[in-house]
C-alpha positions as YAML, in Angstrom:
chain: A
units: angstrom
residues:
- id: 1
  name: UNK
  ca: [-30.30, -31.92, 3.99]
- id: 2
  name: UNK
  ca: [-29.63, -28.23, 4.32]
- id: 3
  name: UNK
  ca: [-26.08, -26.53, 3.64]
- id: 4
  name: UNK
  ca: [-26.25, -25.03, 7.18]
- id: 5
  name: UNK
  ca: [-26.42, -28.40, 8.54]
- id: 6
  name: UNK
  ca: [-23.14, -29.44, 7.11]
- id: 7
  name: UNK
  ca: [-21.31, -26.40, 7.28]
- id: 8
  name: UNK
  ca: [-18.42, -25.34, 9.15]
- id: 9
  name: UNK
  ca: [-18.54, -22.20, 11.17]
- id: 10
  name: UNK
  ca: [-14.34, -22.00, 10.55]
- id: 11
  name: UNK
  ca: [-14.09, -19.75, 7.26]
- id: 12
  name: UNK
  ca: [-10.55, -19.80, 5.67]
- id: 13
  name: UNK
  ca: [-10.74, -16.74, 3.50]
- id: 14
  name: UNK
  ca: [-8.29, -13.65, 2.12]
- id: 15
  name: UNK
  ca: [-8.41, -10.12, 1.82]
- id: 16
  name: UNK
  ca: [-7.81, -7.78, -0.75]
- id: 17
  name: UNK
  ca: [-5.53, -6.22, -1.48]
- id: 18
  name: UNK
  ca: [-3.59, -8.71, -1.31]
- id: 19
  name: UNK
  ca: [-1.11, -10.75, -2.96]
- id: 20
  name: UNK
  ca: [0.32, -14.13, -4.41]
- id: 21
  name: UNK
  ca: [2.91, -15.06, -1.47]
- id: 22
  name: UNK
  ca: [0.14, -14.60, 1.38]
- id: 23
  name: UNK
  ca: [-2.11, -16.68, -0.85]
- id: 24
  name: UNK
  ca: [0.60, -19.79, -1.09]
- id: 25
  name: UNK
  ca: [0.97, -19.35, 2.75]
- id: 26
  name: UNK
  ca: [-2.69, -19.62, 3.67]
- id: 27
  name: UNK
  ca: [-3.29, -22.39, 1.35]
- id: 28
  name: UNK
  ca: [-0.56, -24.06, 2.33]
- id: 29
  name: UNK
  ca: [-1.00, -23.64, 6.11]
- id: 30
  name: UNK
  ca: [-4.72, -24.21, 6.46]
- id: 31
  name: UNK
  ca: [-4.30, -27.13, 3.59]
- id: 32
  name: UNK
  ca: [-7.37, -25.70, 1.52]
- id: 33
  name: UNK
  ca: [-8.09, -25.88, -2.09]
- id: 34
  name: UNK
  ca: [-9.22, -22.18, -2.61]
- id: 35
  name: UNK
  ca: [-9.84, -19.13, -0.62]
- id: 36
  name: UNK
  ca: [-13.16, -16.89, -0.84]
- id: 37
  name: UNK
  ca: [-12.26, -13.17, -1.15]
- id: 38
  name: UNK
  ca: [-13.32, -10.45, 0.71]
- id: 39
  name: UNK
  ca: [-13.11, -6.69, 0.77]
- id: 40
  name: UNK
  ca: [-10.87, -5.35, 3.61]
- id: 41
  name: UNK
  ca: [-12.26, -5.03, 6.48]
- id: 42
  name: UNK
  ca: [-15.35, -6.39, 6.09]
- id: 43
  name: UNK
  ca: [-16.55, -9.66, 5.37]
- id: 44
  name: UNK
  ca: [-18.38, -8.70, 1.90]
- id: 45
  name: UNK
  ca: [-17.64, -11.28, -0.64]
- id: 46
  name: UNK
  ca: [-16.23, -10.16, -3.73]
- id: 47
  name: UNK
  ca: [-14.37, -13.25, -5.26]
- id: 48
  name: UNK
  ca: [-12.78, -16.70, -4.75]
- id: 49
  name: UNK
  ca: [-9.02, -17.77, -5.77]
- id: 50
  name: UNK
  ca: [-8.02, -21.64, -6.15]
- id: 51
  name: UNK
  ca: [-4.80, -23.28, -6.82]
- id: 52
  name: UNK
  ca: [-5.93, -23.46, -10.30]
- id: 53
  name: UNK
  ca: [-5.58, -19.57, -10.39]
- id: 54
  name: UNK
  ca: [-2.00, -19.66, -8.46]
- id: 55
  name: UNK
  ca: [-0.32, -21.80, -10.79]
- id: 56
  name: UNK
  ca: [-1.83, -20.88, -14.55]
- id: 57
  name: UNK
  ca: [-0.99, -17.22, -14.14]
- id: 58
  name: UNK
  ca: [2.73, -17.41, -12.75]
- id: 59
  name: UNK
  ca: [2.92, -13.70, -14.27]
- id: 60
  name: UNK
  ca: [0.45, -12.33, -11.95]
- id: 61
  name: UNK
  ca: [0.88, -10.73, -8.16]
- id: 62
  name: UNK
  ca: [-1.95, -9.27, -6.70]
- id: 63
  name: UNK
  ca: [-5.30, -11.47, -5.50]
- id: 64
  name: UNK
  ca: [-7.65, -8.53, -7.24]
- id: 65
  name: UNK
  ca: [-6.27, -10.21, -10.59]
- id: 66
  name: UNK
  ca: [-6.16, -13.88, -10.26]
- id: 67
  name: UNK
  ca: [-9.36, -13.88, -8.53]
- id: 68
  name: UNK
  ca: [-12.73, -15.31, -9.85]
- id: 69
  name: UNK
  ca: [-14.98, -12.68, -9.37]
- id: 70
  name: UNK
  ca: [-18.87, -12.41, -9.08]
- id: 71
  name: UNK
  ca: [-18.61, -16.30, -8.17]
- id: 72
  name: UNK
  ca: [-21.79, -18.33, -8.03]
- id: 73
  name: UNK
  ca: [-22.94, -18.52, -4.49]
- id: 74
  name: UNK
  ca: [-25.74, -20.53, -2.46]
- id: 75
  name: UNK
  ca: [-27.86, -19.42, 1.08]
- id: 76
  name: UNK
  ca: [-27.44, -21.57, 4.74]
- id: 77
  name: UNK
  ca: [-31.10, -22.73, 3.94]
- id: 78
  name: UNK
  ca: [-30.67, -24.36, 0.10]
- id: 79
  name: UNK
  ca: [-30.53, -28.19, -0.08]
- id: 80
  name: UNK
  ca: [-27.06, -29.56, -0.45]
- id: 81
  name: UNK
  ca: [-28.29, -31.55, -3.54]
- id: 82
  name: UNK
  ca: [-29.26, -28.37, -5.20]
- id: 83
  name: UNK
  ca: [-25.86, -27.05, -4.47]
- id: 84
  name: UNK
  ca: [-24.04, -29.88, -6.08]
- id: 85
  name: UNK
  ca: [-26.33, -29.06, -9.33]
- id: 86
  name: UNK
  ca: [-25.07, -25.66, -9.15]
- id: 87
  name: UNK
  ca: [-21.14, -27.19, -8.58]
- id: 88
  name: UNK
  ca: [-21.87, -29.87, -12.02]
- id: 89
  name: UNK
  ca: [-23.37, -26.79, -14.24]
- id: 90
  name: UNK
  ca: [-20.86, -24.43, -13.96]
- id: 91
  name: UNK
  ca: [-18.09, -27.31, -13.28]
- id: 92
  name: UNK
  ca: [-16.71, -25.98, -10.07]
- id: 93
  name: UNK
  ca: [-15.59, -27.60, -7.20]
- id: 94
  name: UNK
  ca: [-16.67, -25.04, -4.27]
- id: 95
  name: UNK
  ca: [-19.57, -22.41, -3.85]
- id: 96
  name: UNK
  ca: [-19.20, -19.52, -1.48]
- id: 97
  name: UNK
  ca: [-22.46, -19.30, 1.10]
- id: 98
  name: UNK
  ca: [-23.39, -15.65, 1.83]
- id: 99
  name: UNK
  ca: [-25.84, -13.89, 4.08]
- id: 100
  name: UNK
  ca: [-26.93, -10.76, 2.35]
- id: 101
  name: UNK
  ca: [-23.78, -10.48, 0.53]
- id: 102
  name: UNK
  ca: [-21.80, -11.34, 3.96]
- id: 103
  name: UNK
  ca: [-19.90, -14.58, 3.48]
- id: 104
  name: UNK
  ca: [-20.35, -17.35, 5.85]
- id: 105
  name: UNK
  ca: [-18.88, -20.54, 4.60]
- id: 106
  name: UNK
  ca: [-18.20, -22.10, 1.70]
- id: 107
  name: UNK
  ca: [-19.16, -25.75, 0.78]
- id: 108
  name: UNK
  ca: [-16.81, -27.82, -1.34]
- id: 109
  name: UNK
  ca: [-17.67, -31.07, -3.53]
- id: 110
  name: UNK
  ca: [-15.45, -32.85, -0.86]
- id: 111
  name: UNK
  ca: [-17.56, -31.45, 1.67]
- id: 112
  name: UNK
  ca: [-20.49, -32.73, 0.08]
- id: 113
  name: UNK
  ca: [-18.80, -36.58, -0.55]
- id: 114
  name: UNK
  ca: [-17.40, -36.52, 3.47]
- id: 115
  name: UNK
  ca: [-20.26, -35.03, 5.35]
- id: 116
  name: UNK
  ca: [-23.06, -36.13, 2.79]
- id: 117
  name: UNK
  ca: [-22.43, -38.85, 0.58]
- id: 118
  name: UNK
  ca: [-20.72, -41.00, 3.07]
- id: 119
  name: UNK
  ca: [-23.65, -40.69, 5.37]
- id: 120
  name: UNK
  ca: [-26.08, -42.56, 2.43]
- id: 121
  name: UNK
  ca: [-27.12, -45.46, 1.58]
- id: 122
  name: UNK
  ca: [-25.78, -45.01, -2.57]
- id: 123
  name: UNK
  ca: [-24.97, -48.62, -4.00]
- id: 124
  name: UNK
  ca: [-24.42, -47.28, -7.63]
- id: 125
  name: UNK
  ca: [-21.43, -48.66, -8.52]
- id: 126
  name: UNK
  ca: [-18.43, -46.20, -8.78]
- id: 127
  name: UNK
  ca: [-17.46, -47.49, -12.30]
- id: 128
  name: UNK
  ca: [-21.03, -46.04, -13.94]
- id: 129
  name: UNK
  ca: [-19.06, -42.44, -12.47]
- id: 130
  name: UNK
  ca: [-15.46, -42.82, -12.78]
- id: 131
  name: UNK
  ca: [-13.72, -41.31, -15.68]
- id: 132
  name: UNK
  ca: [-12.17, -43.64, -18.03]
- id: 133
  name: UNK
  ca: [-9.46, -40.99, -19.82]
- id: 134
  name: UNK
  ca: [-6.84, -40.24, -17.55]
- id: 135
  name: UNK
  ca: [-3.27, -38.19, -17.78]
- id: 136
  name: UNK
  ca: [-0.62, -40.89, -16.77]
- id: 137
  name: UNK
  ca: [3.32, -40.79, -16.96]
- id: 138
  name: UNK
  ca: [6.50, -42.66, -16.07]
- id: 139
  name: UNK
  ca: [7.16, -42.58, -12.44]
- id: 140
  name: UNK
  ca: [10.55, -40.68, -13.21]
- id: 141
  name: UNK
  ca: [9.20, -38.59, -15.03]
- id: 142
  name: UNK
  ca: [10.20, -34.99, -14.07]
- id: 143
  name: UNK
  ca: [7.98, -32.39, -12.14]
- id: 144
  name: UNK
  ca: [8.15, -30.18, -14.95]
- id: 145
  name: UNK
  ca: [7.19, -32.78, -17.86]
- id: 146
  name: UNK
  ca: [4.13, -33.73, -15.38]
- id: 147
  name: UNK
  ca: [3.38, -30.36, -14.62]
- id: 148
  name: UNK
  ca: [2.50, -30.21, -18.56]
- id: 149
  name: UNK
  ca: [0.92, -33.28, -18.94]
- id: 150
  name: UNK
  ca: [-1.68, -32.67, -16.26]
- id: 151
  name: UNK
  ca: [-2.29, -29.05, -18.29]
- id: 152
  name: UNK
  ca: [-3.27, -30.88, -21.54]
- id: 153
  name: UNK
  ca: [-5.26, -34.27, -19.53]
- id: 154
  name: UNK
  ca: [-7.16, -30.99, -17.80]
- id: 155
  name: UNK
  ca: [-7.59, -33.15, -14.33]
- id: 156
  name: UNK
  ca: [-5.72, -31.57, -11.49]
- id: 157
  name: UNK
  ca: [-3.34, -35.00, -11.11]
- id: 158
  name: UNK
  ca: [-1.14, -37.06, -13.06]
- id: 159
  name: UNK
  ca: [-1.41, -41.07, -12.20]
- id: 160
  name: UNK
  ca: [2.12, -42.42, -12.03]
- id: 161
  name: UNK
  ca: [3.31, -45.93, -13.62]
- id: 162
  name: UNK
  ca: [6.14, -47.94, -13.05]
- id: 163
  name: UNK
  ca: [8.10, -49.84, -15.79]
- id: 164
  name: UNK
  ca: [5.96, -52.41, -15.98]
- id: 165
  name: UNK
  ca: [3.15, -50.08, -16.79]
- id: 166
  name: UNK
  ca: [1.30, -50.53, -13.15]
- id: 167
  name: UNK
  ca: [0.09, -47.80, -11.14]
- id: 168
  name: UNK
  ca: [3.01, -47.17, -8.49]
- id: 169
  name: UNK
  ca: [1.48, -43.24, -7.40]
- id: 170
  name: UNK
  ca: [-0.44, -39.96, -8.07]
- id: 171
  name: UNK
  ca: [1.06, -36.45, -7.69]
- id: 172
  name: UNK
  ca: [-2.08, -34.03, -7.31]
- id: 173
  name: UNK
  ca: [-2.26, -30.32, -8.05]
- id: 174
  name: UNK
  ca: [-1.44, -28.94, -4.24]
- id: 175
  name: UNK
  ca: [1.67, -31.67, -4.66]
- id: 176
  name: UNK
  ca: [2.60, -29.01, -7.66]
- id: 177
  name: UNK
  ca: [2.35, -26.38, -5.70]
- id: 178
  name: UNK
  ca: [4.45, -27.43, -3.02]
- id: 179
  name: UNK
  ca: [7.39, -28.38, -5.16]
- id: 180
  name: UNK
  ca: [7.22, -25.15, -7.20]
- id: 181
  name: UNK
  ca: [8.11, -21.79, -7.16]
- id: 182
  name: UNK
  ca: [7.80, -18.26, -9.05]
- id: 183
  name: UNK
  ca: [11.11, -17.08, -10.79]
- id: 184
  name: UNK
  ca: [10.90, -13.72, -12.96]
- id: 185
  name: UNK
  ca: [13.18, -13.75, -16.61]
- id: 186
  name: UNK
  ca: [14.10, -10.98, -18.45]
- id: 187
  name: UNK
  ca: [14.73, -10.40, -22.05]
- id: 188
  name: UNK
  ca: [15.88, -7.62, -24.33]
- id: 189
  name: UNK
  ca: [14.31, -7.13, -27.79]
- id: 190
  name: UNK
  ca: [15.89, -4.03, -29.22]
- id: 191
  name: UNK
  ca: [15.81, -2.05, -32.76]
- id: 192
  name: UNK
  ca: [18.22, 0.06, -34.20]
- id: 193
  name: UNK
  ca: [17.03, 3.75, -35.73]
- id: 194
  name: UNK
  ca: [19.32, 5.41, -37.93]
- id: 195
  name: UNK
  ca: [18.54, 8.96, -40.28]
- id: 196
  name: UNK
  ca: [17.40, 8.34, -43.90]
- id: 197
  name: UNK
  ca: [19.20, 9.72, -46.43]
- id: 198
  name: UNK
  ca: [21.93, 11.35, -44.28]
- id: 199
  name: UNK
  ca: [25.56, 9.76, -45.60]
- id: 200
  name: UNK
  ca: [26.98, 10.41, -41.81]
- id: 201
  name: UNK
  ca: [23.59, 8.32, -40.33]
- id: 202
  name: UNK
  ca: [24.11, 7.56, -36.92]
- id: 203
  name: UNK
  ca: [22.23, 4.51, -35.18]
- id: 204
  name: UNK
  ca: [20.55, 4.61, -32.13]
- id: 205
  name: UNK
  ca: [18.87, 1.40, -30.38]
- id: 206
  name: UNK
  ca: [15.73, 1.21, -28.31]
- id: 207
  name: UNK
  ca: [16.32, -1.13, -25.43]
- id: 208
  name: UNK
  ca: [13.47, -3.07, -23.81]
- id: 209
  name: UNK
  ca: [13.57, -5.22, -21.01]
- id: 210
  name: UNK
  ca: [10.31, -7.60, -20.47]
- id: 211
  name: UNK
  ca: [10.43, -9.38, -17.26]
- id: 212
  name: UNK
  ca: [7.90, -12.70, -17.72]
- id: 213
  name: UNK
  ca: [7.28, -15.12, -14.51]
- id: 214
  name: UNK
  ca: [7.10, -18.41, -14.57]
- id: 215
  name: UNK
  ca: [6.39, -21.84, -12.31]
- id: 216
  name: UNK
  ca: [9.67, -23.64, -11.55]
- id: 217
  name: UNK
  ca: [9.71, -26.70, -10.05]
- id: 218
  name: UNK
  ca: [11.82, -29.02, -8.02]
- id: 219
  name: UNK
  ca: [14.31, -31.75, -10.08]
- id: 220
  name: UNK
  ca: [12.06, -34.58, -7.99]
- id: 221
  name: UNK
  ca: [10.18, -37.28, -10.05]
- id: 222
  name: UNK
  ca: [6.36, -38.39, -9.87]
- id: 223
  name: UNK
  ca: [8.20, -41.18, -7.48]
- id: 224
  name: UNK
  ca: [9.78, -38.52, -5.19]
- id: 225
  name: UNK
  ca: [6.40, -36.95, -4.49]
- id: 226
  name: UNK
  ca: [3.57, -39.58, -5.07]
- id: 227
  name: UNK
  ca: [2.51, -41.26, -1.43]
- id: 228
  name: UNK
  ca: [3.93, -44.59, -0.28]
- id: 229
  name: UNK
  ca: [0.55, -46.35, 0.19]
- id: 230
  name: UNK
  ca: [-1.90, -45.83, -2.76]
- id: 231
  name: UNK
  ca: [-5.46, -45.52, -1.71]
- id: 232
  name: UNK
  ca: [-7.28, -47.76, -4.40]
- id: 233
  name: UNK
  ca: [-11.11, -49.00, -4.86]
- id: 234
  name: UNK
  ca: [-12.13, -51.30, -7.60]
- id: 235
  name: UNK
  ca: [-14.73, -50.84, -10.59]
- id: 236
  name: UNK
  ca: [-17.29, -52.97, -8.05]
- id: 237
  name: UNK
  ca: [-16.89, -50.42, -4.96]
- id: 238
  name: UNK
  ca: [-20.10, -48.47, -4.06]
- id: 239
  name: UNK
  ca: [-20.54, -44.90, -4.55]
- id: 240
  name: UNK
  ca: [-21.07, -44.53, -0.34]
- id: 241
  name: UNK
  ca: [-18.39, -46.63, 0.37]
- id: 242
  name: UNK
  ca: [-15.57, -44.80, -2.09]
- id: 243
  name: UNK
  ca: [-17.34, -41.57, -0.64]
- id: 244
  name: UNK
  ca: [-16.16, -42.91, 3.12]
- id: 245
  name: UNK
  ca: [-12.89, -44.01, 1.89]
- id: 246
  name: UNK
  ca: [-12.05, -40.28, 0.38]
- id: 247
  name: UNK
  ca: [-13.41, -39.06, 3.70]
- id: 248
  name: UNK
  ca: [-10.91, -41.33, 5.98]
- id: 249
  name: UNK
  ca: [-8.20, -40.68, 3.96]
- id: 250
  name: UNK
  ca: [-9.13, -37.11, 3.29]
- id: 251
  name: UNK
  ca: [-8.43, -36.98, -0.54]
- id: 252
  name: UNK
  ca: [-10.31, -35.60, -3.38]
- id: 253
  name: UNK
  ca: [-9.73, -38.34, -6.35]
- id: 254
  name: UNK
  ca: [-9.09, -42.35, -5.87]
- id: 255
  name: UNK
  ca: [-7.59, -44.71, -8.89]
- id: 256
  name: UNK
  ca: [-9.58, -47.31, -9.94]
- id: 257
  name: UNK
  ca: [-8.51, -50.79, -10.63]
- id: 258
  name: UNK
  ca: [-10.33, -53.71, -12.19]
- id: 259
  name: UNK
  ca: [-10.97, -57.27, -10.77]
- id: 260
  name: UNK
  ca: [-6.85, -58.19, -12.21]
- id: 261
  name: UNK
  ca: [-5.82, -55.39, -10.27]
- id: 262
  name: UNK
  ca: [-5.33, -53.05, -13.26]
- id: 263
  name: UNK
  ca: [-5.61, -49.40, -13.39]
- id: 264
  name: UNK
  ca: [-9.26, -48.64, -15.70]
- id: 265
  name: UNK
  ca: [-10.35, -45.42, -14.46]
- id: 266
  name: UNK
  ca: [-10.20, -42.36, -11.83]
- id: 267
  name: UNK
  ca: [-13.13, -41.37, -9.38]
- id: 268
  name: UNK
  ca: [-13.27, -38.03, -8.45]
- id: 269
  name: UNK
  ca: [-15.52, -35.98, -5.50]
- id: 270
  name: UNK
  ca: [-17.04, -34.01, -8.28]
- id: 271
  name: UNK
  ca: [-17.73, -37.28, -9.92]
- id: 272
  name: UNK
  ca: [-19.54, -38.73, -7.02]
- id: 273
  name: UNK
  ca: [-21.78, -35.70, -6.53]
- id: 274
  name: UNK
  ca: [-23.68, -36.30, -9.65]
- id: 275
  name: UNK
  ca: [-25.12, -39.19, -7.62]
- id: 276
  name: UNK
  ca: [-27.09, -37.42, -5.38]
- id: 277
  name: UNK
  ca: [-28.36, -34.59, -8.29]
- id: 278
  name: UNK
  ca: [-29.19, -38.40, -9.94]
- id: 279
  name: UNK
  ca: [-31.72, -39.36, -6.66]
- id: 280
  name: UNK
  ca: [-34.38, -36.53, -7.34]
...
């Protein structure tokens, strides 16, 4: 299978210059993970931006700077599996596809689980993929405190447990992002000068005002935002059929339970692509 036989001819993409706020909007609008980046007015590819980018550098405004750039790219006529090997070596989740330089898609490892996965015939068993190590919290625990936990777990969602210690939601990294916003601070450091060895010595001060941004979020809970109806498989599901449930439900990463109904692991789309760079 070919990229240009799975790819879509819609191309959500940005501009530059640009900046953070039309970034949030088209993200947020077109629901996409990341946005290829061209030069104005043309359609010459010169970087990609991804959530990731939005919320680690709060401090920066303009695309040019939170942009990837030079990003690792693939042709309409390369073989999705050899794309995925190029998405699990440099541990990406989407490659730009150019023509000549000219982009023309871009193919995401959710692409590759909904439009090729789901279509095989994989009976692996999901929990020989799944990772075992996951960043978990208190459903009320705060935004904020989440927010900092899914930093340090370095997985872009926090699984939320009840007070029993049973899985009761998941708050991804686009939840973050739509509970959050950019507010600037300002502090003053200032020194004081005064003349050596003059008995009338004056003092003067030299003022400086740094103005630092941050991500502030909403006062919700992991319970506030997580969905209603968890979308679970078990360590026994097959690699095709998680790869149709993430395509039905649309989602990147499903909790796995065990046979007693326990949470033992997380499946992600990036995880499920190393099946197919497995088949050759």
């Amino acid at each position: 299978m070919l990229v240009k036989d799975i790819i879509s001819d819609k191309i959500v993409y940005i501009s530059v210059p640009g900046n953070r706020e039309k970034a949030f909007e088209i993200i947020n609008t077109k629901k996409v993970s990341s946005l290829p980046v061209v030069k104005e007015g043309t359609k010459k590819l010169v970087g990609i931006i991804t959530r990731s980018n939005l919320i680690e550098n709060p401090d920066e405004d303009q695309i040019a700077m939170l942009m990837t750039r030079n990003p690792v790219t693939a042709t309409l006529n390369e073989d999705v599996i050899d794309v995925a090997n190029k998405m699990l070596e440099i541990n990406v989740r989407r490659i730009p596809i150019v023509d000549d330089e000219e982009l023309v898609g871009i193919i995401t490892s959710s692409d590759l689980v909904s439009l090729a996965i789901s279509e095989m015939d994989i009976k692996e068993l999901v929990e020989n993929y799944m990772l075992n190590s996951i960043p978990t919290a208190w459903e009320k625990t705060p935004l904020t405190v989440a927010f900092e936990i899914m930093k340090i777990g370095k997985i872009k969602c926090v699984v939320g447990l009840n007070n029993e210690g049973k899985l009761s939601g998941i708050v991804t990294e686009s939840d973050f992002i739509k509970e959050s916003e950019v507010v600037a601070k300002t502090s003053v450091q200032s020194s004081t000068v005064g003349t050596e060895g003059d008995k009338w010595s004056w003092d003067s001060k030299s003022v400086l005002y740094i103005e630092k941004h941050s991500l502030k979020f909403s006062d919700k809970t992991i319970e506030d935002v997580s969905a209603q109806d968890i979308v679970t498989i078990n360590t026994k599901t097959r690699v095709s059929d998680c790869a149709k449930k993430m395509k039905e439900y649309k989602i990147d990463q499903i909790p796995v339970i065990d046979v007693e109904g326990e949470l033992t692991g997380l499946i992600r789309a990036n995880d499920l692509i190393r099946t197919i760079v497995n088949i050759r």
